[in-house]
C-alpha positions in Angstrom: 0.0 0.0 0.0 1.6 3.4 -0.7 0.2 6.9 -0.8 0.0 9.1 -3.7 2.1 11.9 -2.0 5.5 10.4 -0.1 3.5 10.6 3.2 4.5 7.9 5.4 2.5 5.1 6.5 1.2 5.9 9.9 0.2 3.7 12.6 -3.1 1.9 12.4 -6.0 4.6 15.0 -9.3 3.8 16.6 -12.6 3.8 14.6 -15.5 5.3 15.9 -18.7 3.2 16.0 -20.9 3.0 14.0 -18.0 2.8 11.1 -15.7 -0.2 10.8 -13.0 0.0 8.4 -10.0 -0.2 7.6 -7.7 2.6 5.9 -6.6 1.8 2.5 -3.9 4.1 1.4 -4.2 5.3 -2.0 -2.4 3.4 -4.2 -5.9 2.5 -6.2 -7.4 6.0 -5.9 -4.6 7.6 -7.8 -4.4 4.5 -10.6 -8.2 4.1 -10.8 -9.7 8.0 -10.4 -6.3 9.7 -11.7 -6.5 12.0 -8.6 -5.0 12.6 -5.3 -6.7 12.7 -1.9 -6.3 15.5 0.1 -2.9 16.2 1.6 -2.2 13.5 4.6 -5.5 12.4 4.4 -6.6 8.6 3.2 -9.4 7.0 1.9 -11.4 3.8 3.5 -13.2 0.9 2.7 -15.4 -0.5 5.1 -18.9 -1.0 6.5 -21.8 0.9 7.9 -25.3 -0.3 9.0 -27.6 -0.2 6.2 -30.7 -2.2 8.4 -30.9 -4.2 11.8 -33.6 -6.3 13.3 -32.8 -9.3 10.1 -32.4 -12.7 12.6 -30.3 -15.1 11.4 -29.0 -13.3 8.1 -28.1 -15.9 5.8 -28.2 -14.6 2.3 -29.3 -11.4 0.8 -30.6 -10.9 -2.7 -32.3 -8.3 -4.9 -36.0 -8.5 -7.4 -34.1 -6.2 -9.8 -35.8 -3.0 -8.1 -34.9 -0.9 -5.2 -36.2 -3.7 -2.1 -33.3 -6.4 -0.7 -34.6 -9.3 0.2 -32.9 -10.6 3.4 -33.3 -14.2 4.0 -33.0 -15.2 8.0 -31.5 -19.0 8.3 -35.0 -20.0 10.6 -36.7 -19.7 6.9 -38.1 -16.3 7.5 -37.9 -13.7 4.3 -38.1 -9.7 5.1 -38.2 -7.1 2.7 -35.5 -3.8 3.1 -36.5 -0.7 1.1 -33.7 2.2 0.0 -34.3 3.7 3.4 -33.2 0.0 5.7 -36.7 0.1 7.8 -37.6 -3.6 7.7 -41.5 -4.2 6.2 -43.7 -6.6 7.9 -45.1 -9.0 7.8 -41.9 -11.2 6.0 -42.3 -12.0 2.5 -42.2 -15.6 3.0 -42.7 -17.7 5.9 -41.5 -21.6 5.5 -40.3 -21.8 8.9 -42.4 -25.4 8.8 -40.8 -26.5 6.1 -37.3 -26.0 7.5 -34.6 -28.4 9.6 -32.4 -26.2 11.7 -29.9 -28.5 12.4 -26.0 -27.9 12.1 -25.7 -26.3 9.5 -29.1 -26.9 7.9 -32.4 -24.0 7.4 -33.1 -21.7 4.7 -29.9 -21.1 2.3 -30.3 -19.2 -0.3 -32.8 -17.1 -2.5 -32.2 -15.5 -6.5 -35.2 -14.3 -8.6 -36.2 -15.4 -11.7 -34.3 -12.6 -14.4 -38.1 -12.2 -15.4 -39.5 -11.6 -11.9 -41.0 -8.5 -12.8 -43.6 -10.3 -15.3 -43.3 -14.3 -14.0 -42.8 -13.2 -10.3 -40.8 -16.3 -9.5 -38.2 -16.6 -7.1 -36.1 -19.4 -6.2 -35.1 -21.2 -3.0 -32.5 -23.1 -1.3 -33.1 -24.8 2.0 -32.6 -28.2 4.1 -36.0 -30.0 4.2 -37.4 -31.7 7.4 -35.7 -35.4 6.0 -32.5 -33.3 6.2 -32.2 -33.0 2.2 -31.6 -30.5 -0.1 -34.8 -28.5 -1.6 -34.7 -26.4 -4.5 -38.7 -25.1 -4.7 -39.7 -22.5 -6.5 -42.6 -19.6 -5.4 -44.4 -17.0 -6.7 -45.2 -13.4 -5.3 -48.7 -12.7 -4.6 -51.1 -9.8 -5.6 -49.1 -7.8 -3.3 -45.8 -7.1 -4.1 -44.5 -7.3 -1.2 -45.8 -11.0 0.3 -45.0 -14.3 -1.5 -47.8 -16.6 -2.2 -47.0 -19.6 0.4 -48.9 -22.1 -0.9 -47.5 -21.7 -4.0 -44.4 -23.9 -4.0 -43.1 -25.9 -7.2 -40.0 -28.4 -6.2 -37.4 -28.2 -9.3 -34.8 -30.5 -7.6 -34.4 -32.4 -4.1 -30.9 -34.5 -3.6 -30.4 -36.7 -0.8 -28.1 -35.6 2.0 -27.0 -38.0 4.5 -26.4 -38.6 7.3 -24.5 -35.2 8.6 -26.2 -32.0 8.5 -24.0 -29.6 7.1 -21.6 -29.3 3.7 -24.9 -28.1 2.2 -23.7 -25.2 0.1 -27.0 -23.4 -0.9 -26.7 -20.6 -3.1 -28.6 -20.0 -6.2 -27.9 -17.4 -8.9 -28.9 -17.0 -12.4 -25.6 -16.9 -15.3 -25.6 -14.4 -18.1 -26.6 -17.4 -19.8 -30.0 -17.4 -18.1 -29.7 -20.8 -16.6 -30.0 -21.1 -12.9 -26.6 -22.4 -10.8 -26.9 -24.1 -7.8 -23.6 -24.9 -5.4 -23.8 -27.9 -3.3 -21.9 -29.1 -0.7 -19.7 -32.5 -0.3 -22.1 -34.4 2.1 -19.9 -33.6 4.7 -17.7 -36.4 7.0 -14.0 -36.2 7.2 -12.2 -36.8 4.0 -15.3 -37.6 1.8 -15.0 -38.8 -2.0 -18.0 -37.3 -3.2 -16.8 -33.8 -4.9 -15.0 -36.5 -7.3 -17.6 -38.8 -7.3 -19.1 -38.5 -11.0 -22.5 -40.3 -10.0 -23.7 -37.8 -7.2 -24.6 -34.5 -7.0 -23.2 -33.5 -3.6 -19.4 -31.3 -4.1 -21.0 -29.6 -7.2 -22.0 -26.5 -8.9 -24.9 -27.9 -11.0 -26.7 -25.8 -13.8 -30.1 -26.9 -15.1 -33.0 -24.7 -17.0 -36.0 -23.7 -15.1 -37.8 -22.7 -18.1 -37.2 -25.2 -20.7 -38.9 -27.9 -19.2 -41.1 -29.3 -16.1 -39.5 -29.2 -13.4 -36.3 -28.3 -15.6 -34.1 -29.6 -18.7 -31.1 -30.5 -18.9 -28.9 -27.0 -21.0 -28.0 -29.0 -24.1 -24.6 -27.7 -23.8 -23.6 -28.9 -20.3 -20.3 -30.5 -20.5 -21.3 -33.8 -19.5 -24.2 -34.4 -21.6 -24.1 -37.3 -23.2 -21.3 -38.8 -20.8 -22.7 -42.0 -19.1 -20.4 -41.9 -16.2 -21.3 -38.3 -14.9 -24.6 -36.8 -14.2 -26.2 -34.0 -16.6 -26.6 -31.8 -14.4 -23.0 -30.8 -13.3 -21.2 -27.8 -14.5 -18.5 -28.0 -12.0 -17.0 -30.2 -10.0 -14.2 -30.9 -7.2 -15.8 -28.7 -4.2 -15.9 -29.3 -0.6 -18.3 -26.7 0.6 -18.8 -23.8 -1.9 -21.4 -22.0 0.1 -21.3 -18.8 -1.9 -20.7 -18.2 -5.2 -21.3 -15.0 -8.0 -21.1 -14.0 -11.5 -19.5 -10.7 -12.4 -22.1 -8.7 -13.4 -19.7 -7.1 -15.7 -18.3 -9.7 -17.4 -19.8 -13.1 -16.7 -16.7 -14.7 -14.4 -17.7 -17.0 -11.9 -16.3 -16.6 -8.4 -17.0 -20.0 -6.0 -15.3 -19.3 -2.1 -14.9 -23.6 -1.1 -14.8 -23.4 2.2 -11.8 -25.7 2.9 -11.7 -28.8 5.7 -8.6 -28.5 8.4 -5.9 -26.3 6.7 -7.0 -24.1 3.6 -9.7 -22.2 2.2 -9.8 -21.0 -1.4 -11.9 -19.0 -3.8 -12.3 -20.3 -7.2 -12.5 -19.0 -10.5 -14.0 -20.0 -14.0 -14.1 -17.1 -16.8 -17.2 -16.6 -18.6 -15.7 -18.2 -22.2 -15.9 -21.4 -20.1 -17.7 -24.6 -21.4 -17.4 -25.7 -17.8 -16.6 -29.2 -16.6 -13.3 -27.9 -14.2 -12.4 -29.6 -11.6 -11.3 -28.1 -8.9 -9.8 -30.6 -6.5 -11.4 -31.5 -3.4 -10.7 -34.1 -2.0 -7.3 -34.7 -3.8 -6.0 -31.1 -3.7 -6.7 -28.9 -0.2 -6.2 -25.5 -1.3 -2.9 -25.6 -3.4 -1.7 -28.4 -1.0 -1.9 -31.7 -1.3 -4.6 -33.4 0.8 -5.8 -37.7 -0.2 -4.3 -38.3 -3.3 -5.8 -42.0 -3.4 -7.8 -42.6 -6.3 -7.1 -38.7 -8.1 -5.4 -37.9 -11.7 -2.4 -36.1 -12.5 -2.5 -32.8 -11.2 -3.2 -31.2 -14.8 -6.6 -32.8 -14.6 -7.3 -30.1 -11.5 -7.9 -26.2 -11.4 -6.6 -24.4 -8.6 -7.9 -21.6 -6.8 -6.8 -17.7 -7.7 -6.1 -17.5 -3.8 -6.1 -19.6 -0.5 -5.4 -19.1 2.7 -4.2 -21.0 5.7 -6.4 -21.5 8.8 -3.9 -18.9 10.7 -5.9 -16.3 8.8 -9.5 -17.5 8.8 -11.7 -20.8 9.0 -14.5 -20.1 6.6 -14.3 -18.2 3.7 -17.5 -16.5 2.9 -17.2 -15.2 -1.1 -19.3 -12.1 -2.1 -19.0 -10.3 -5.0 -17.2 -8.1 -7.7 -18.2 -4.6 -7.1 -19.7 -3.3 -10.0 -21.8 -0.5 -8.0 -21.8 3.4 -9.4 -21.4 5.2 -5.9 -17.9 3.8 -5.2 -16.0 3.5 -8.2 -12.5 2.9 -6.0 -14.1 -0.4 -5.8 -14.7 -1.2 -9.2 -13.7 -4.3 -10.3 -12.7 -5.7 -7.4 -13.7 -9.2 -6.2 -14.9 -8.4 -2.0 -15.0 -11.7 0.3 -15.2 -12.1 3.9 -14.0 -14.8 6.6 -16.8 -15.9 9.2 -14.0 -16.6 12.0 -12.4 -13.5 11.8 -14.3 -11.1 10.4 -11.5 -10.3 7.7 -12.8 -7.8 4.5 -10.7 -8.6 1.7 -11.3 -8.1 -2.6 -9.1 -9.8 -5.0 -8.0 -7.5 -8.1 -6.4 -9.1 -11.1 -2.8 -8.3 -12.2 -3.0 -7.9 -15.6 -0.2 -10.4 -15.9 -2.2 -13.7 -14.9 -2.2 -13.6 -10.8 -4.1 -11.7 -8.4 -3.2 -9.0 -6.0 -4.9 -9.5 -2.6 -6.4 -6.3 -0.7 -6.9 -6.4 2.6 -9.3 -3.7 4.7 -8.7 -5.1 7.8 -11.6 -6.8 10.8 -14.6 -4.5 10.9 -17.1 -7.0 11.9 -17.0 -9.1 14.8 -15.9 -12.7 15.1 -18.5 -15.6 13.8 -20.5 -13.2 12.6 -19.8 -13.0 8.4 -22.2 -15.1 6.8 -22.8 -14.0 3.7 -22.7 -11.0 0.6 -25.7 -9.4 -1.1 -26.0 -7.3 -4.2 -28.7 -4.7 -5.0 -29.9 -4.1 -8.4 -27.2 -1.0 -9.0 -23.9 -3.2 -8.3 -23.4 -2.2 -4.6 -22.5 -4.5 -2.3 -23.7 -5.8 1.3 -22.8 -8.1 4.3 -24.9 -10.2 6.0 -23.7 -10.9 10.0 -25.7 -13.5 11.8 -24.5 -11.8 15.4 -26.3 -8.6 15.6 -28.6 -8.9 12.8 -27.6 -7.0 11.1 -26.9 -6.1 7.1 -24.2 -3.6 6.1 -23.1 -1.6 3.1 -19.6 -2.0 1.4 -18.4 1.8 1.1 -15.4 3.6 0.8 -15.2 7.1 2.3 -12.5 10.0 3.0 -10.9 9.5 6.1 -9.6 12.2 8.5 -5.9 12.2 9.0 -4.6 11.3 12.6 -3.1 14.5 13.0 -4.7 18.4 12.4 -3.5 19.5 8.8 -1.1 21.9 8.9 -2.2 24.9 6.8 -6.6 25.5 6.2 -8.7 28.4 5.7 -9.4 30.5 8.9 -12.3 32.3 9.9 -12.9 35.7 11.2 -12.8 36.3 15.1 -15.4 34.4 16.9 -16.2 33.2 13.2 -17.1 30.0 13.6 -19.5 28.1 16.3 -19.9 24.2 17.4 -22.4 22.1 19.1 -22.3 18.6 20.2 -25.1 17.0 21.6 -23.5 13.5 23.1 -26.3 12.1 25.4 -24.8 8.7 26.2 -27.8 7.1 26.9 -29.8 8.4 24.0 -27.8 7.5 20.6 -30.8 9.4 18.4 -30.6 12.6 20.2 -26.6 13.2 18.8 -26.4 16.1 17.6 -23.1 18.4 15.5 -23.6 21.1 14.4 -20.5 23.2 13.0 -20.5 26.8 11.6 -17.6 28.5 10.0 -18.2 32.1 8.8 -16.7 35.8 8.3 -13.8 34.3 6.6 -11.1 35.8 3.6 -12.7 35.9 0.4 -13.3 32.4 -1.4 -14.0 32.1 -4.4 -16.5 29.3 -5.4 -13.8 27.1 -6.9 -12.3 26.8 -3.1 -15.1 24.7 -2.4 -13.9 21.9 -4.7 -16.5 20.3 -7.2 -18.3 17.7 -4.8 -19.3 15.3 -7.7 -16.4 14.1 -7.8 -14.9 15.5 -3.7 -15.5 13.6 -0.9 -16.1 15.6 2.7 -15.1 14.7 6.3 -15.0 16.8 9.2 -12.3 15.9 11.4 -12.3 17.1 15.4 -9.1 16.9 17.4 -9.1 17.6 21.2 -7.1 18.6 23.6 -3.1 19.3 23.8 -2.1 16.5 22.2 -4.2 17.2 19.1 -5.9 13.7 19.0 -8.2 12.4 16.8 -11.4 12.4 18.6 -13.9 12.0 16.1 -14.8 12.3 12.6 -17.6 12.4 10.2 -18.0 11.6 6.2 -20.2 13.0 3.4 -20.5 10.9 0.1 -19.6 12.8 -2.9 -22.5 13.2 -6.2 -21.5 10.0 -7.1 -22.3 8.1 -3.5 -25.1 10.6 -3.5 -26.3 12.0 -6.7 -29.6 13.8 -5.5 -27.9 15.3 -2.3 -25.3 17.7 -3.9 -26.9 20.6 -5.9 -24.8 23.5 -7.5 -26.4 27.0 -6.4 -24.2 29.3 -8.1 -22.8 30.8 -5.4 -21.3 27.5 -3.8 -23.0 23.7 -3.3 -25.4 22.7 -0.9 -26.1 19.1 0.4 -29.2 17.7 2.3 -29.7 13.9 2.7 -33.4 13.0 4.2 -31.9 9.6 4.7 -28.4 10.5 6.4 -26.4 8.6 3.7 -23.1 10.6 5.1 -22.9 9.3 8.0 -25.8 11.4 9.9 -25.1 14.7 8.2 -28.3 15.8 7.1 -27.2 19.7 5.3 -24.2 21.7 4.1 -24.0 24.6 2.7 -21.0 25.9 1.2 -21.4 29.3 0.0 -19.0 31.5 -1.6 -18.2 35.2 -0.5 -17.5 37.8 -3.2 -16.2 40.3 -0.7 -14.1 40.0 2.5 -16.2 38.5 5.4 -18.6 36.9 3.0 -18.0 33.3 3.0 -19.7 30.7 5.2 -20.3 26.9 5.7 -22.8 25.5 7.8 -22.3 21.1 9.0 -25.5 20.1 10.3 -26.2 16.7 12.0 -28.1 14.1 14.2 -28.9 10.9 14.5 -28.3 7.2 15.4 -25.9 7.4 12.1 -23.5 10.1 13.3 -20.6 8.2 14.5 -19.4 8.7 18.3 -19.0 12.6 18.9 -16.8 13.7 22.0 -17.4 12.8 25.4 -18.7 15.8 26.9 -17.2 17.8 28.8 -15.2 18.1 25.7 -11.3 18.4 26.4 -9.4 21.6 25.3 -9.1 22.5 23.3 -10.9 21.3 20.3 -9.6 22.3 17.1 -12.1 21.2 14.2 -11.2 21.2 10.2 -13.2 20.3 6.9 -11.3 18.3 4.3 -12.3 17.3 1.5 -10.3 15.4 -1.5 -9.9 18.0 -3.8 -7.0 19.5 -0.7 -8.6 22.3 0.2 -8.9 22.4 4.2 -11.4 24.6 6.6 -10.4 25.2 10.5 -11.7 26.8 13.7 -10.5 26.3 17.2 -12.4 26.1 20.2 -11.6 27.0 23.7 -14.9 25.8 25.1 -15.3 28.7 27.7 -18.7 28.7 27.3 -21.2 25.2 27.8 -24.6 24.5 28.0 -25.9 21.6 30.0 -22.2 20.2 30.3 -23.8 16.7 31.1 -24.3 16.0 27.8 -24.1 19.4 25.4 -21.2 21.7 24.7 -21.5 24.5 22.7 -18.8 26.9 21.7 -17.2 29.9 19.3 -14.1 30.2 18.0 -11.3 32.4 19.5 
């Protein structure tokens, strides 16, 4: 990782809640947006809440319109509009139909590419005999309930005796056949991802719409081979519990999750006629792992990247991020580890390999369980511990020390506000004012489609990093930023930066003329300050395009110093 400036790498700081990232320097924001960040300042990718409440997340998926679908492992559906309020009642309820066991229950869910005029939708979960069910449903009159009684069963394959190995993900190919992973069977050292006469250790393509309850694609690669099974595309997997296309270009990405030393993600590019095999259980990883019975090792694909259970336990794959509001991302192949928590994405070289990316821990430990995309490309993660889904984003990232040189305001020029009840998360409140300043002219304000914002407060002698607070730019947000001639103002209904709800940068022609108003509240806002707040507080707006804001506060004066400070500059 290496900056764009010759800045050095500084040591790793605390987050404040609700954001968990990591910092990324920017070696891919100067190659893929041709620009620098602001002067000692960094970009991060990471997570915020996007919606709560969601049980057992197990897999996330989208109709093609602006809803996600969360699916909760018990064999609950719920709906998540644009705004992550969670509708009710669910949209499906098979919660009889489901075996909890291990690690059995509702697995997966991908809509019909024709949703919108069939209204089918597909599912993947462990029956009460403890086998795999493919069934297909319908949606109802109402858009937002399924019809329950209208289940179809495409495919059921026995799985015994152990209840986990399952895979269970579903996902329709730019081909328009429907995929379906499944796991080994399960038991130590079991044959079956070889075995040519099952289905268990296989990705598996068949066509929903070509026949009752499917056909056979004419082109599978083992049509017409008596010792193999129509039905497989793919074969050599242990446990590939998530799987994707690129949206972009049709790749395949399969994460096996491995057995006692190695997980992997796979790969097969979209000119594939399929029929890979990918090595479980001859090959572990790269390594070596029962060799009895297997071919020479040409007859074997290996993975684009494992890793040894000293970094993880369970690799959870996701997706390549194909979303508009973060084109840092772009391209890039995001995964997960359920043990560890681990945010990775996987780039390719140009030259054959891959380069690994790594954006550190921000969710908990056994908690990663799977990736969602919405219809526009961005990304989510699904974490079974606190129920939560969360957004993939990248965001400018205050530096761990004040900037040196920023735009000053006139005497008692600027004010701030910080309400911090500690018992109350909704009733946060910042509010920062920086007025009477030198004369700017409009194009100090930067261009905010493509500039990214952060406030950034440091307190007391030591200048620390206390908190700090990001605004998406008009491509995170296209409808918050509007040009007004005399500067830019932002207001965000939903709080997409972060909590900050308006800004107004205006312009001032003459001396004394120039202002910016920061206005904020909310559960979103990450943690403020503790109050009393320590001194003193000095407070700067960045934003990516280096130009740099600043007011210092001596808190003299404070209102209900419990909870609320409330100052002006010197």
């Amino acid at each position: 990782m290496v900056f764009c400036s010759s800045s050095p790498v500084r040591p790793r700081w605390r987050v404040p809640a609700p954001w968990r990232a990591s910092r990324v320097l920017a070696v891919a924001i100067c190659t893929l947006l041709g620009r620098h960040p602001a002067v000692g300042a960094e970009f991060e990718t990471g997570l915020t809440p996007f919606a709560t409440g969601l049980g057992q997340v197990i897999d996330v998926a989208s109709a093609g319109d602006s809803r996600l679908f969360v699916v909760d492992r018990i064999g609950v559906i719920r709906i998540v509009p644009p705004d992550g309020r969670v509708l009710g009642p669910p949209f499906l309820d098979i919660r009889s139909k489901v075996v909890l066991a291990g690690e059995s229950g509702l697995l997966g869910l991908i809509f019909h590419p024709n949703y919108a005029t069939n209204g089918f939708f597909y599912v993947d979960y462990v029956d009460l005999d403890g086998n795999i069910a493919i069934a297909r449903y319908s949606v109802s009159a109402n858009p937002d309930v399924a019809d329950p009684n209208s289940e179809t069963f495409i495919l059921s394959i026995t799985h015994q005796p152990f209840p986990n190995h399952n895979g269970g993900d579903l996902n329709f190919g730019p081909d328009g056949y429907l995929y379906i992973s499944v796991g080994d069977g399960a038991g130590f050292n079991s044959f079956n991802g070889q075995a040519r006469d099952t289905l268990l250790g296989k990705i598996l393509r068949i066509d929903v719409d070509g026949g009752s309850p499917y056909a056979i694609p004419p082109d599978n690669p083992f049509v017409g081979d008596a010792s193999t099974l129509d039905e497989i595309w793919a074969l050599g997997f242990r446990n590939p519990y998530r799987f994707s296309f690129d949206r972009s270009t049709g790749d395949m990405f399969v994460a096996d999750v491995g057995e006692n030393a190695w997980e992997e993600v796979d790969f097969q590019p979209s000119s594939s006629p399929g029929g890979e095999n990918y090595g479980w259980r001859c090959y572990e990883g790269n390594e070596p792992f029962n060799l009895t019975g297997c071919g020479p090792i040409g007859d074997y694909t290996f993975p684009i990247h494992a890793y040894s259970h000293g970094d993880g336990c369970a690799v959870i794959g996701g997706f390549v991020y194909r979303g508009g509001r973060y084109p840092l991302l772009g391209g890039q192949y995001l995964f997960s580890d359920f043990c560890t928590g681990d945010l990775w994405s996987l780039v390719p070289d140009g030259g054959g390999m891959w380069t690994l990316n790594s954006f550190g821990r921000p969710l908990p430990p056994f908690s990663a369980t799977t990736f969602g995309e919405d219809a526009g490309g961005e990304v989510y993660v699904g974490s079974t511990v606190d129920e939560t889904v969360y957004q993939v984003v990248t965001r400018l990232a205050c530096p761990a020390a004040p900037l040196g040189t920023c735009r000053q305001p006139g005497p008692g020029g600027a004010q701030l506000l910080i309400r911090n009840d500690p018992d109350v998360v909704n009733r946060r409140k910042l509010t920062w004012k920086w007025k009477r300043g030198d004369v700017t002219p409009v194009q100090a304000f930067g261009e905010p489609t493509p500039a990214d914002y952060a406030l950034c407060l440091y307190a007391g002698t030591a200048e620390a990093l206390a908190a700090e607070v990001s605004v998406p730019n008009g491509v995170g947000c296209p409808t918050c930023w509007k040009a007004t001639g005399k500067g830019f103002k932002y207001r965000d209904g939903g709080a997409a930066g972060e909590g900050i709800r308006k800004i107004v940068l205006k312009a001032g022609d003459v001396q004394g003329k120039a202002k910016i108003v920061l206005k904020g509240s909310g559960a979103l806002l990450p943690s403020l300050p503790a109050v009393p707040v320590p001194d003193p507080l000095r407070v700067q707006l960045i934003n990516s395009d280096d130009e740099c804001w600043e007011a210092s506060f001596s808190a003299p004066a404070r209102k209900n110093a419990d909870s609320v400070f409330k100052d002006t500059s010197d």
